[in-house]
C-alpha positions as CSV (number, residue, x, y, z in Angstrom):
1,X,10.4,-24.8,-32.2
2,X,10.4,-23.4,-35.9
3,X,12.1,-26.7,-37.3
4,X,9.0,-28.5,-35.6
5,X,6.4,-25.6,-36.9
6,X,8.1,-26.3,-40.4
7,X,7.4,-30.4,-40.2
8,X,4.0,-29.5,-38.6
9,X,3.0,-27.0,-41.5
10,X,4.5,-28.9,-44.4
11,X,1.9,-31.9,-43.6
12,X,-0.7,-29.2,-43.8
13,X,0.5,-28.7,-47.4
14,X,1.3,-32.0,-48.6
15,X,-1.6,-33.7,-46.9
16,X,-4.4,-31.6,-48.5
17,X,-3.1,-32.7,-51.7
18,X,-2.3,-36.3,-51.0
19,X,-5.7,-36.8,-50.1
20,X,-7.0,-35.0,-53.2
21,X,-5.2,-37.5,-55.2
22,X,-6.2,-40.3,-52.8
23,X,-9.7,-39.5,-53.0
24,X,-9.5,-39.5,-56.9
25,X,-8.0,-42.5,-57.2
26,X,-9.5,-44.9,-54.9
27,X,-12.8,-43.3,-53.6
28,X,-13.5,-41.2,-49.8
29,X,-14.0,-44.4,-48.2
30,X,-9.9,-46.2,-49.2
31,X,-8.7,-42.7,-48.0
32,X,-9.8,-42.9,-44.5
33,X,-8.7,-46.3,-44.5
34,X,-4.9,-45.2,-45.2
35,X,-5.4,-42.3,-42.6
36,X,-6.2,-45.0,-40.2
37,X,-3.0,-46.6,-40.9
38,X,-1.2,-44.1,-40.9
39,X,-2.2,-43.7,-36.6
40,X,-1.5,-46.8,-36.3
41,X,2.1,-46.9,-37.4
42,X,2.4,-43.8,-35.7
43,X,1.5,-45.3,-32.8
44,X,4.1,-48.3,-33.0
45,X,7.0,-46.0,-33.7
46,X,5.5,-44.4,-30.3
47,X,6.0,-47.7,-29.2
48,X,9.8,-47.5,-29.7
49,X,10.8,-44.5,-27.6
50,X,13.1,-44.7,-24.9
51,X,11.1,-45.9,-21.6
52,X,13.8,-45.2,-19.0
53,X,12.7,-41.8,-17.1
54,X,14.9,-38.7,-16.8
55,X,14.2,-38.2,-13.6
56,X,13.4,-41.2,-10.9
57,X,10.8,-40.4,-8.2
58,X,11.2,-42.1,-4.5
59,X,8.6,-45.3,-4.2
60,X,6.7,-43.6,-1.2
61,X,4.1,-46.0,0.5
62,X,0.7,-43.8,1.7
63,X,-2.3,-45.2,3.2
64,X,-5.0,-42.7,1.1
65,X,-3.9,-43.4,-3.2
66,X,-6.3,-41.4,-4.4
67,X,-6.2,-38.6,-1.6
68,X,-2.6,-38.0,-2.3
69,X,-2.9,-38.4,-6.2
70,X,-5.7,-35.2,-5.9
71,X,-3.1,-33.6,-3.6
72,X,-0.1,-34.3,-5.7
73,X,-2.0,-32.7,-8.7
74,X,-3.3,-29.6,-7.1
75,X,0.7,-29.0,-5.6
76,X,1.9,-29.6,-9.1
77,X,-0.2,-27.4,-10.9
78,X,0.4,-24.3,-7.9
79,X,3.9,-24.9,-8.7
80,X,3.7,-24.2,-12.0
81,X,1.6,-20.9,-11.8
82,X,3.7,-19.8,-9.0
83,X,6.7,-19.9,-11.9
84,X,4.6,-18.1,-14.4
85,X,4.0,-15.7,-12.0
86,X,7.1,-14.8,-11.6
87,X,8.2,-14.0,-15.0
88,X,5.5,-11.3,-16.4
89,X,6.6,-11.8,-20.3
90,X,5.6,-15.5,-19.8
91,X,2.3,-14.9,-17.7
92,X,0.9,-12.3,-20.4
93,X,2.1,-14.0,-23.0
94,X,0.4,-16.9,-21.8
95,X,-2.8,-14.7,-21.5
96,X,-2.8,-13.4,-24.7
97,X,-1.8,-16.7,-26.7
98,X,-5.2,-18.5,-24.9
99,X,-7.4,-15.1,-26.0
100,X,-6.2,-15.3,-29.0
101,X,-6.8,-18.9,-29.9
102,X,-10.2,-18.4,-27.8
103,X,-11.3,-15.7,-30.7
104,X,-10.1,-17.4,-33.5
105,X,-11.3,-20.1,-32.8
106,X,-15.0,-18.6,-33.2
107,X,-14.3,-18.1,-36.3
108,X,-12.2,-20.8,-37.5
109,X,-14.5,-23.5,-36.7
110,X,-17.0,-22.0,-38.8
111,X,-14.6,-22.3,-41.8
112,X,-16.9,-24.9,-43.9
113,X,-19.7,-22.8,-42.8
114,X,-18.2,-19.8,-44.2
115,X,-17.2,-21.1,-47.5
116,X,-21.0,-22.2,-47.8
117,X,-21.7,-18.8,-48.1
118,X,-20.6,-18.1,-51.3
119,X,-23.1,-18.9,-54.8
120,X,-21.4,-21.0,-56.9
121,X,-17.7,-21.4,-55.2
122,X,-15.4,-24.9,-56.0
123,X,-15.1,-27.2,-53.5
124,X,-11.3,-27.7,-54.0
125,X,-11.4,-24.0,-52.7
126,X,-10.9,-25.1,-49.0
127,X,-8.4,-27.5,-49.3
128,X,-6.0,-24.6,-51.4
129,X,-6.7,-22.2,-48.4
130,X,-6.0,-24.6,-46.1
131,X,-2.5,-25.6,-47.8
132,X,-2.5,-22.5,-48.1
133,X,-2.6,-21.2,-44.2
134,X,0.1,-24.0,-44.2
135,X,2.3,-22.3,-46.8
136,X,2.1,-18.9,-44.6
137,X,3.0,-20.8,-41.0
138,X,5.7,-22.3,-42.3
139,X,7.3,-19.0,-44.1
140,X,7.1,-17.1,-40.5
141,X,8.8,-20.4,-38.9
142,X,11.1,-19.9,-41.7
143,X,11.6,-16.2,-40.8
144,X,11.4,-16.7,-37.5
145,X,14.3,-19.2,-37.3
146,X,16.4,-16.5,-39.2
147,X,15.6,-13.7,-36.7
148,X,15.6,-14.9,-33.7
149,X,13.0,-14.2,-31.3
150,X,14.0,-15.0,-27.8
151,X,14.8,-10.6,-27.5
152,X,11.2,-9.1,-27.9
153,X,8.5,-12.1,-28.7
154,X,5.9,-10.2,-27.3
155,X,6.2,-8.1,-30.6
156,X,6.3,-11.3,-32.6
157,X,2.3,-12.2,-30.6
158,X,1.5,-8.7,-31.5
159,X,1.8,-8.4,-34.9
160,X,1.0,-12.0,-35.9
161,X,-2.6,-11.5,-33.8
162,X,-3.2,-8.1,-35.8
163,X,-2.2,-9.6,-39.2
164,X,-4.3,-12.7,-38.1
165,X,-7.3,-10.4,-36.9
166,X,-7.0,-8.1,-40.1
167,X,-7.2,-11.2,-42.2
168,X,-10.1,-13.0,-40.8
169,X,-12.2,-9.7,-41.0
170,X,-11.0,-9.2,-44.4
171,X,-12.0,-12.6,-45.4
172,X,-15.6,-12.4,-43.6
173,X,-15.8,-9.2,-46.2
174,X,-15.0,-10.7,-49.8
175,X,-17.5,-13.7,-48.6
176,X,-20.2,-11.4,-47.7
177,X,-19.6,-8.8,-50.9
178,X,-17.9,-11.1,-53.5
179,X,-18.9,-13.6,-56.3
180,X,-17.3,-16.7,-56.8
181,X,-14.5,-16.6,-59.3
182,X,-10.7,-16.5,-60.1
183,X,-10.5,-12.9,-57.7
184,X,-12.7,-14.1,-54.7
185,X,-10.1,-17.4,-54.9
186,X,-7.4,-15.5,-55.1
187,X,-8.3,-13.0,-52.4
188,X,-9.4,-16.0,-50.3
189,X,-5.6,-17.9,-50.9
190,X,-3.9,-15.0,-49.9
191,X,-5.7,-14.4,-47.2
192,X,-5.2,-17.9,-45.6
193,X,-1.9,-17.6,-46.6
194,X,-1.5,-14.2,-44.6
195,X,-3.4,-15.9,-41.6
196,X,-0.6,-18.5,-41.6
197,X,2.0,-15.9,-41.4
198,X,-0.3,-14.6,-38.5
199,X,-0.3,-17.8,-36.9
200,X,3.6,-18.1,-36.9
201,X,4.5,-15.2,-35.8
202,X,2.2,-15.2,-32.5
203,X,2.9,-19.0,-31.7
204,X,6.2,-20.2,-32.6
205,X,8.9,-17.4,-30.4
206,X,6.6,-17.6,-27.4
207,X,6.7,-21.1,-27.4
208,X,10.8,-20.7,-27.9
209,X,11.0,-18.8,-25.5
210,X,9.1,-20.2,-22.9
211,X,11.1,-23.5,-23.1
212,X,13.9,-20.7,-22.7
213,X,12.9,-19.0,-19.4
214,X,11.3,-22.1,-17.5
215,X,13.5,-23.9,-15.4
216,X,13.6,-27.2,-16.6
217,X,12.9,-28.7,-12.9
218,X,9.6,-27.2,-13.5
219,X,9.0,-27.9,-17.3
220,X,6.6,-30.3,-17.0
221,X,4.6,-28.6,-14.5
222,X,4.2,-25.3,-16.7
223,X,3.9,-26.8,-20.2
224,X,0.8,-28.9,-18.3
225,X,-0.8,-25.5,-17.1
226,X,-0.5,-23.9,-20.3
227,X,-1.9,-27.1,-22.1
228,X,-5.1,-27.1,-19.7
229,X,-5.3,-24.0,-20.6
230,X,-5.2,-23.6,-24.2
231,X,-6.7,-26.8,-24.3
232,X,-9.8,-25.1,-22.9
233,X,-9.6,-21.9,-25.1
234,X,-9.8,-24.3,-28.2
235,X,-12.8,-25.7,-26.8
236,X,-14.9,-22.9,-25.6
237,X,-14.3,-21.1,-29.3
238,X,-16.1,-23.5,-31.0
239,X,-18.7,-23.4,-28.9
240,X,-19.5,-20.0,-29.0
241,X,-18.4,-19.8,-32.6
242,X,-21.5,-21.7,-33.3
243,X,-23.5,-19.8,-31.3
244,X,-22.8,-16.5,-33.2
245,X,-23.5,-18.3,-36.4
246,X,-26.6,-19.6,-35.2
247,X,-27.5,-16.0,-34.4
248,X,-26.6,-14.3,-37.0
249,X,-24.1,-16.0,-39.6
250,X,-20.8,-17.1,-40.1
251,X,-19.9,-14.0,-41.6
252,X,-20.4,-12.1,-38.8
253,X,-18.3,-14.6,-36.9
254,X,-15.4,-14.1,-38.9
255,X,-15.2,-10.4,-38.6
256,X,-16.3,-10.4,-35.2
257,X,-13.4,-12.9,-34.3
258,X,-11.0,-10.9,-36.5
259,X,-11.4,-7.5,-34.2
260,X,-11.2,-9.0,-31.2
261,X,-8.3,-10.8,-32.2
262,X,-6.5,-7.5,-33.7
263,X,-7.2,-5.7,-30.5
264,X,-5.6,-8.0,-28.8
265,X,-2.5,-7.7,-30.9
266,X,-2.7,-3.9,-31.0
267,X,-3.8,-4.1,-27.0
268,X,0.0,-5.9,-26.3
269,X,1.9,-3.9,-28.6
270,X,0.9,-0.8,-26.4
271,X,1.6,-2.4,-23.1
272,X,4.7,-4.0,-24.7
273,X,7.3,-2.0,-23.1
274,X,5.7,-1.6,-19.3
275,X,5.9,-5.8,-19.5
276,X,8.9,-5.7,-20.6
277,X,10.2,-3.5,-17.7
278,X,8.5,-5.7,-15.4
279,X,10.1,-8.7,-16.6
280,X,13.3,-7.3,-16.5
281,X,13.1,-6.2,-12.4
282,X,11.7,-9.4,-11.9
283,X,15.0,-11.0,-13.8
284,X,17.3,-9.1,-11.5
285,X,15.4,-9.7,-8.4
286,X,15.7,-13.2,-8.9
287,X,19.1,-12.9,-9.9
288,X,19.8,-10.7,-6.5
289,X,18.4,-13.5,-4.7
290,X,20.2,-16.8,-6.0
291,X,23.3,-14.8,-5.8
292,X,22.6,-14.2,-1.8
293,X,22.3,-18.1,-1.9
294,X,25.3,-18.6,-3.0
295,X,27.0,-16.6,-1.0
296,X,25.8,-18.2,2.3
297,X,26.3,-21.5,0.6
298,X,29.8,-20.2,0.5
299,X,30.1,-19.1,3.9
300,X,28.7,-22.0,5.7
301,X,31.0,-24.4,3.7
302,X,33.9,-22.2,4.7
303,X,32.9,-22.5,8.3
């Protein structure tokens, strides 16, 4: 997970300044034109992947397609809450990562809107910040890889959303208060750069250790729910992102979705330890369990 963070952030460095140059050299209208490109060979290496499946499901013949299909999807998806349910690290970390992206997403789609704000600013400003936010992502994966974080990555989601909170306020502040110039882009880098860090630390060990705790019969069944979910968090946030602005500005956006998004962080840092315990009786109580399997497994083959 933080090698594929790493590849992920370094195209949010290199790209920004790729198209810079692109754009430059050849005009807005060549540089979409290579983008395009680029989705399509992407698309033909997709082409090339291995097509034989894993796992082989039973031809079953049933007189109702579209009736079982419904049913088929409704069991898959119970399945894979009923295993999120069981491990309480997973479930509020699950929680907490789609309120988190729900809140910053308010403000993060409002970044353009935001950088409006300010008399005077350079419009190379965004691109640096968002190479920038880059830069930071890929430091935590970095860091992250070093650690470790399969032990405690609820304190990993906890700091990152109140370093990510602190930062978003922060930046809604120097917009509203500062004057364009070598500080404001200076307090502006760091701050994406910081929000990067942010981003890192809350994303990448929950998603290491979630492929870590779910059993991999059921892999496909809980990444699915947790995609649907997210998926819906990162569409909601925009909408009521622009909302807020419409109401009353973007910079009250970005300091609205930097508390919430602290609290959150400071909210499961408190809790930390209770979850924790939880997870761990639920651990043994599964554990108890299999190992009572076995041991009638054991006795009926001896029999």
């Amino acid at each position: 997970m933080a090698l594929s963070s790493s590849i992920e952030q370094i195209t949010k460095i290199v790209g920004p300044a790729l198209g810079g140059l692109l754009v430059a050299a050849f005009g807005i209208s060549v540089c979409y034109m290579i983008d395009s490109v680029t989705f399509v060979l992407s698309a033909i290496i997709l082409f090339g992947l291995p097509r034989t499946a894993a796992i082989k499901k039973k031809d079953t013949e049933t007189s109702g397609g579209d009736t079982e299909v419904s049913k088929s999807f409704r069991q898959e998806m119970s399945a894979g809450l009923h295993v999120i349910a069981g491990m309480p690290v997973v479930l509020c970390g699950i929680v907490m990562l789609v309120l988190v992206l729900l809140m910053l997403q308010i403000g993060d789609s409002q970044i353009v809107t935001l950088f409006r704000e300010i008399p005077g600013v350079n419009g190379d400003l965004l691109g640096w910040c968002v190479a920038a936010s880059g830069f930071g992502t890929l430091l935590s994966a970095l860091l992250v890889s070093r650690l470790g974080s399969g032990k405690h990555p609820l304190i990993f989601m906890g700091l990152g959303a109140v370093i990510m909170g602190v930062v978003f306020s922060s930046a809604g502040i120097v917009t509203a208060h500062g004057q364009a110039g070598i500080w404001m882009n200076i307090a502006l880098f760091g701050s994406f750069m910081f929000a990067g860090v942010g981003a890192g630390l809350a994303f990448i060990p929950f998603n290491s250790m979630l492929q870590q705790r779910t059993p991999a019969e059921y892999t496909g069944r809980v990444f699915g729910t947790i995609g649907s979910l997210t998926s819906a968090a990162v569409i909601l946030g925009p909408v009521a992102g622009g909302a807020l602005v419409t109401a009353s500005g973007p910079v009250s956006a970005f300091i609205l979705s930097g508390l919430l998004t602290g609290l959150l962080g400071l909210g499961l840092l408190m809790l930390r330890g209770k979850i924790e315990r939880r997870d761990e009786a639920a651990i043994k109580k599964q554990e108890g369990i299999a190992a009572t399997n076995n041991m009638d497994f054991v006795g009926e083959t001896s029999l």
